[in-house]
C-alpha positions in Angstrom: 0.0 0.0 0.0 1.2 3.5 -1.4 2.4 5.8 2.2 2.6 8.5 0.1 -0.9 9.2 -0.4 -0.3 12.8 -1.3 2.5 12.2 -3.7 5.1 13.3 -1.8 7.5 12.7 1.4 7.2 14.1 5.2 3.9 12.5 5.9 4.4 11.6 9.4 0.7 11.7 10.1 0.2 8.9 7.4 3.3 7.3 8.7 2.6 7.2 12.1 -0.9 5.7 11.6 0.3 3.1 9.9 3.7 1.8 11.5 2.2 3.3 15.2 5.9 5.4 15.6 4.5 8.9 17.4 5.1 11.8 15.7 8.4 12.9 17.3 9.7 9.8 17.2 10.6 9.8 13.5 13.8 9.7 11.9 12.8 11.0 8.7 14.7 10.7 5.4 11.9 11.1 3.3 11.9 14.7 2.7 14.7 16.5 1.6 15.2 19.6 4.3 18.7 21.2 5.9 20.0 18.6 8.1 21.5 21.7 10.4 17.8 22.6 10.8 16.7 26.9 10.6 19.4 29.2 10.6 20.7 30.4 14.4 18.2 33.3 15.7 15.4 32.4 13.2 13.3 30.9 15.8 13.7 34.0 18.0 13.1 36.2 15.5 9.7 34.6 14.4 8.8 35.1 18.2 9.1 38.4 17.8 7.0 38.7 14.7 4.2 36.4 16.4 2.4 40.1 17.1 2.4 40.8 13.3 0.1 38.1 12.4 -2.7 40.9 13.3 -1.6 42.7 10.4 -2.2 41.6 6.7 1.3 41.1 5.5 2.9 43.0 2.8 1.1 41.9 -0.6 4.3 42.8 -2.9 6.6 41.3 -0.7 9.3 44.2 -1.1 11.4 43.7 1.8 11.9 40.1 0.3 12.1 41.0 -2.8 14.9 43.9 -2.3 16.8 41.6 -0.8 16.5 38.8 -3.1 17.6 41.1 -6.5 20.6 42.4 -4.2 21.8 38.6 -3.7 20.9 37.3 -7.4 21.8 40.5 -8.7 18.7 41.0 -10.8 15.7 43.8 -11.1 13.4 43.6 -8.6 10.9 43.3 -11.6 11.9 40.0 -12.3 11.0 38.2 -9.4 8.1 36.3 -8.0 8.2 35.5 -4.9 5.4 32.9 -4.1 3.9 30.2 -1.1 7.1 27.5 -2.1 8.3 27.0 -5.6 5.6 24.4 -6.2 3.3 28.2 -6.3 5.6 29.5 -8.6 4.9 26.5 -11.0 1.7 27.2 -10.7 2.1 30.9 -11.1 3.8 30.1 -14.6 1.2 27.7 -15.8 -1.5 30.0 -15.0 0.0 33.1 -16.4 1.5 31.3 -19.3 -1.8 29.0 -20.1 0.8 26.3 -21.8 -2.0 23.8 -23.8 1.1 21.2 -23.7 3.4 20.7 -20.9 6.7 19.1 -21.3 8.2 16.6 -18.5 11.4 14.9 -18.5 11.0 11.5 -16.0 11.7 10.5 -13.6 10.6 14.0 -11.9 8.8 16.0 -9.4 5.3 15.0 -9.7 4.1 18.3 -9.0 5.4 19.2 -12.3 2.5 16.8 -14.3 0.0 17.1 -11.6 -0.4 20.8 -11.5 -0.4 20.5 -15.4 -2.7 18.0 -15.4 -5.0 20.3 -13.3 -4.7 23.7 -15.1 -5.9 21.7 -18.1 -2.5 21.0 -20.2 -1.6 18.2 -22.2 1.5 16.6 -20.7 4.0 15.2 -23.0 6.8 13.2 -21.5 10.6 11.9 -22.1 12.6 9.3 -20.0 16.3 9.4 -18.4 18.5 6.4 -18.7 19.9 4.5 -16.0 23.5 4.6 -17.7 23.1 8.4 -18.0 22.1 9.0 -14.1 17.9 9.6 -15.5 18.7 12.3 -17.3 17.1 12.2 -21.0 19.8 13.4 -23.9 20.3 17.0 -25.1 18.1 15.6 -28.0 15.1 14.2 -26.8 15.0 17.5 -24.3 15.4 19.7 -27.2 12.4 17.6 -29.0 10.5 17.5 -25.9 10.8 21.8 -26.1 10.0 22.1 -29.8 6.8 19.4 -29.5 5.2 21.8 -26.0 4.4 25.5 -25.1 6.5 24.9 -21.6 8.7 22.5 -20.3 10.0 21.6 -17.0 13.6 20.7 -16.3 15.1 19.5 -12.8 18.3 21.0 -11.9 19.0 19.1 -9.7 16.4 16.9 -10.6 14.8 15.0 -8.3 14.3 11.9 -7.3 18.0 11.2 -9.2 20.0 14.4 -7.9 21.6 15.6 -11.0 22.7 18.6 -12.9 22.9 18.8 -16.7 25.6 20.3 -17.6 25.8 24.3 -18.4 26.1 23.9 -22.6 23.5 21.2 -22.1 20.9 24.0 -20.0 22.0 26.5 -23.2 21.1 24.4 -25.3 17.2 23.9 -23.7 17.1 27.7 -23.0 17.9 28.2 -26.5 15.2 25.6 -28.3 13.0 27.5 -26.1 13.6 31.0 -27.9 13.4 29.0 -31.4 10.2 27.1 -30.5 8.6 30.2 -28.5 8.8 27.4 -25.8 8.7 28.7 -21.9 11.8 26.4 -20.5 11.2 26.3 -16.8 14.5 25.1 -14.8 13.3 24.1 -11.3 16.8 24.8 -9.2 14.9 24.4 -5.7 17.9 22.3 -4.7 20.4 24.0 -5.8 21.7 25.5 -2.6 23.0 22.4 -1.9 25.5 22.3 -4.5 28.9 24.2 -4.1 28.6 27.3 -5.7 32.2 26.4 -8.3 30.1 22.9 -9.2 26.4 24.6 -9.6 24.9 25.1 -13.5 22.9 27.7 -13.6 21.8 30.3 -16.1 20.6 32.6 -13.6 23.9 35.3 -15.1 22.6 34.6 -18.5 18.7 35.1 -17.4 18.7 38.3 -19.9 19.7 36.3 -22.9 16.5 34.4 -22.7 13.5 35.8 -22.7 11.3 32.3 -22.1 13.4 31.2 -19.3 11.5 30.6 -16.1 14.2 29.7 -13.0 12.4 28.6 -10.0 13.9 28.0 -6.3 12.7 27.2 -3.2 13.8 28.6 0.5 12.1 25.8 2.5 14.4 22.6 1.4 18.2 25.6 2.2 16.4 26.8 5.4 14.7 24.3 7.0 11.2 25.9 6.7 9.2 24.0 4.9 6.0 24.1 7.9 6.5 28.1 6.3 6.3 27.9 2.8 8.5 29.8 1.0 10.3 30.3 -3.2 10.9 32.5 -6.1 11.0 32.5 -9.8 13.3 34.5 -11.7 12.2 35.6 -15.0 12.3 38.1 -17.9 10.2 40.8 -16.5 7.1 40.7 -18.7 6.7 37.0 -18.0 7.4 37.7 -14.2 4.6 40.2 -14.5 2.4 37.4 -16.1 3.0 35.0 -13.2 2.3 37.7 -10.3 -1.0 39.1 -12.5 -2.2 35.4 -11.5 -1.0 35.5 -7.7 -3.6 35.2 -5.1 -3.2 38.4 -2.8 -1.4 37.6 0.4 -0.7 34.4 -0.5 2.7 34.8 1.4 2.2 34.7 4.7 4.2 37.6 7.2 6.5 35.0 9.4 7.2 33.4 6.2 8.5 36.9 4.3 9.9 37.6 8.0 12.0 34.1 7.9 13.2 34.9 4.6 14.5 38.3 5.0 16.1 37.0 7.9 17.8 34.2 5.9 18.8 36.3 3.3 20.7 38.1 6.5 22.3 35.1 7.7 25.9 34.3 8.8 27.7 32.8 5.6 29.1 29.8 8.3 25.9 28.2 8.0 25.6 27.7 4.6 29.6 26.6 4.5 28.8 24.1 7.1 25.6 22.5 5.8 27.4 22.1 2.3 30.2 20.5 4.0 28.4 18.3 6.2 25.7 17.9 3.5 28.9 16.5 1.0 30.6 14.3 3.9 27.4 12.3 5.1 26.0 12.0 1.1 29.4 10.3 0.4 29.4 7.9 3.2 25.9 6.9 2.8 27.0 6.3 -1.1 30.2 3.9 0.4 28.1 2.3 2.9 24.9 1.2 0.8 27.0 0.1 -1.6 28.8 -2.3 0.8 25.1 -3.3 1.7 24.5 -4.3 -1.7 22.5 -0.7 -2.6 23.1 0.6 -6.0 23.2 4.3 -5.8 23.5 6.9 -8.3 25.6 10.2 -8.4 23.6 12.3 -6.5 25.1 16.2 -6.1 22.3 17.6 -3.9 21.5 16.8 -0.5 19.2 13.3 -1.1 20.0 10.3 -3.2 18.6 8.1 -5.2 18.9 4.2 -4.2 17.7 0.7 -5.6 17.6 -1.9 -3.2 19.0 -5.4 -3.7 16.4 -8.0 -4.4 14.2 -9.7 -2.9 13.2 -6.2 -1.4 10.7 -3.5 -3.0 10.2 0.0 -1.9 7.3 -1.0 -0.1 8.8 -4.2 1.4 11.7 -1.5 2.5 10.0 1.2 3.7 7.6 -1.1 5.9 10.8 -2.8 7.5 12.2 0.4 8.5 9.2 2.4 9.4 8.6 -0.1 11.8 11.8 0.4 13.2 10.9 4.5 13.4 13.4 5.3 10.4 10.8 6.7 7.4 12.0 6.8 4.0 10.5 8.2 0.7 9.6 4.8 -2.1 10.2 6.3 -5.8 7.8 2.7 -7.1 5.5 5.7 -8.7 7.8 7.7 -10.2 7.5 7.3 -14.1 11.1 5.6 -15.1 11.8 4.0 -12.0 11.3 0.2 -10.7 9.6 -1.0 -7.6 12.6 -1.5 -5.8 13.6 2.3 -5.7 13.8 4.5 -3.3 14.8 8.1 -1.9 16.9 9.0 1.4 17.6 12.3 2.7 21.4 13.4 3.5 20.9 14.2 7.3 23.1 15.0 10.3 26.1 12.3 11.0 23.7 10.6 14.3 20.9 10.4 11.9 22.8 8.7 8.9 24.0 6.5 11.5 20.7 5.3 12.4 19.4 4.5 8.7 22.4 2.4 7.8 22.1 0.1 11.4 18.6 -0.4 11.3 19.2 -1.2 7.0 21.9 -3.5 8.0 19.7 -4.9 10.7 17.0 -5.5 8.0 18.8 -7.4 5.4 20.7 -8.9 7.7 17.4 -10.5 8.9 16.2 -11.2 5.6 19.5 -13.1 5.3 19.4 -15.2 8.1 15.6 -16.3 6.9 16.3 -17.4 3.5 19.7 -18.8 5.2 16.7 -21.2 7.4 
């Protein structure tokens, strides 16, 4: 039986009922957050801000969005700042009204679901194992020329990997030939070393149908807030926010954000280093369980279990053992044996590959009967 029976990890409620783990209990891996939790003094300063929820909070979001153009070094005019990134995909199909909706799987499924529900035709190619999921430069490039908007991971997720920066120029350019809107979901790209991250967020101006769209929840550990942006040409910025529901932003989510913006650079240097050191021992050690994993560059990774176990058979054993896990059986591309951990703190890694040792060292000993 599915867990995720809102298509997508962190369901603890779900979880809970069914493997009877309380709440707090949890170790989850099953949705991709900051493993060093909110940035120090965030939780003070929302305190603070508690009185402000008498007020309606600021509908243009222009403290935010001052800070945000000062960081990316874009006008103010081109950003949207909306309830998560998963709003801002919304934003873009509303504004945009794309009749066919490109999707390269595996993916996010909010990508075809929100399609599916604005009334867009979703068209679809497949990664490769051999080439990490992602689909070539030429069935993307088709996939842009056959649909009025496309959506590309980067990092994609479930698999965790970039395409490369001629690769994204490439996309960004069929989508000027094809008057194509190319939207690059980057909401984990924070995780990546800024030297190793492809972006085309400096080349934003050269492409007028280039829609990038990140997330402050997964960096900032505040997803309970809600909390993105897209950064686009201005006109089909203006498109998106022309479609926005007022207030949709809600003040200690704006509050948390300008605060983040503000933050000590230390914390992100040490969730990058701590995010790189645990995602490449949990790589060593599920391979020496017999794991295949696949080259993962953001802060998750994306892991096929050795037979006889499924997703489900997997994710059962260990949620009964209070370690929660996200199965990828329903992601388009993927097998039943495939699933999706989070890169968490050193104690909590620690924990998933015992009780996983523990598990298939069970299974083991009863075929071994």
């Amino acid at each position: 039986m599915v867990l995720e029976v809102y298509g997508h990890g962190g369901d603890l409620v779900t979880a809970s009922a069914r493997y009877g783990v309380a709440a707090g209990e949890w170790t989850d891996f099953s949705a991709n957050i900051n493993p060093l939790g909110p940035p120090p003094g965030l939780l003070e300063v929302l305190r603070e801000a508690l009185p402000d929820i008498v007020r309606y909070p600021d509908p243009g979001h222009r403290a935010l969005v001052t800070l945000l153009a000062a960081r990316l070094q874009v006008e103010e005019g081109a950003l949207v700042v909306g309830n998560g990134a998963a709003e801002n995909m919304a934003l873009a199909l509303l504004g945009l009204a794309p009749g066919k909706v490109g999707v390269v799987e595996p993916c996010f499924s909010e990508y075809r679901t929100l399609a599916e529900q604005f009334g867009a035709r979703v068209l679809s190619v497949f990664g490769t194992e051999e080439r990490a999921f992602r689909a070539t430069p030429e069935e993307v490039e088709g996939l842009i020329r056959e649909t009025d908007l496309a959506f590309i991971g980067q990092p994609n997720n479930p698999n965790g990997v970039q395409y490369g920066l001629d690769e994204l120029r490439r996309f960004a350019a069929a989508g000027e030939r094809y008057g194509t809107y190319v939207v690059i979901d980057e909401a984990f790209i924070d995780f990546i070393p800024e030297p190793e991250r492809r972006t085309l967020l400096p080349e934003l101006l050269d492409y007028p149908h280039l829609i990038l769209v990140r997330s402050m929840t997964k960096f900032y550990a505040i997803p309970g807030l809600r909390l993105g942006y897209a950064i686009a040409h201005p006109e089909t910025a203006r498109r998106m926010r022309d479609k926005q529901v007022t207030w949709s932003v809600n003040a200690l989510a704006l509050r948390a954000g300008e605060f983040c913006l503000r933050a000590d650079v230390s914390y992100e240097r040490a969730t990058l280093e701590l995010v790189k050191e645990q995602r490449e021992k949990l790589v060593g050690e599920l391979t020496r369980l017999g794991c295949q994993t696949w080259p993962g560059e953001a802060n998750f990774l994306l892991v096929r279990v050795p037979e006889p176990w499924t997703a489900e058979t997997m994710q059962t054993a260990l949620g009964r053992r209070g370690v929660l896990v996200r199965s990828c059986a329903m992601y388009p591309g993927l097998t039943k044996r495939d699933i999706r951990v989070a890169v968490k703190e050193e104690p909590a890694c620690d924990k998933l590959l015992r009780e996983l040792n523990a598990v298939l060292g069970d299974s083991l000993k009863e075929e071994s009967c």
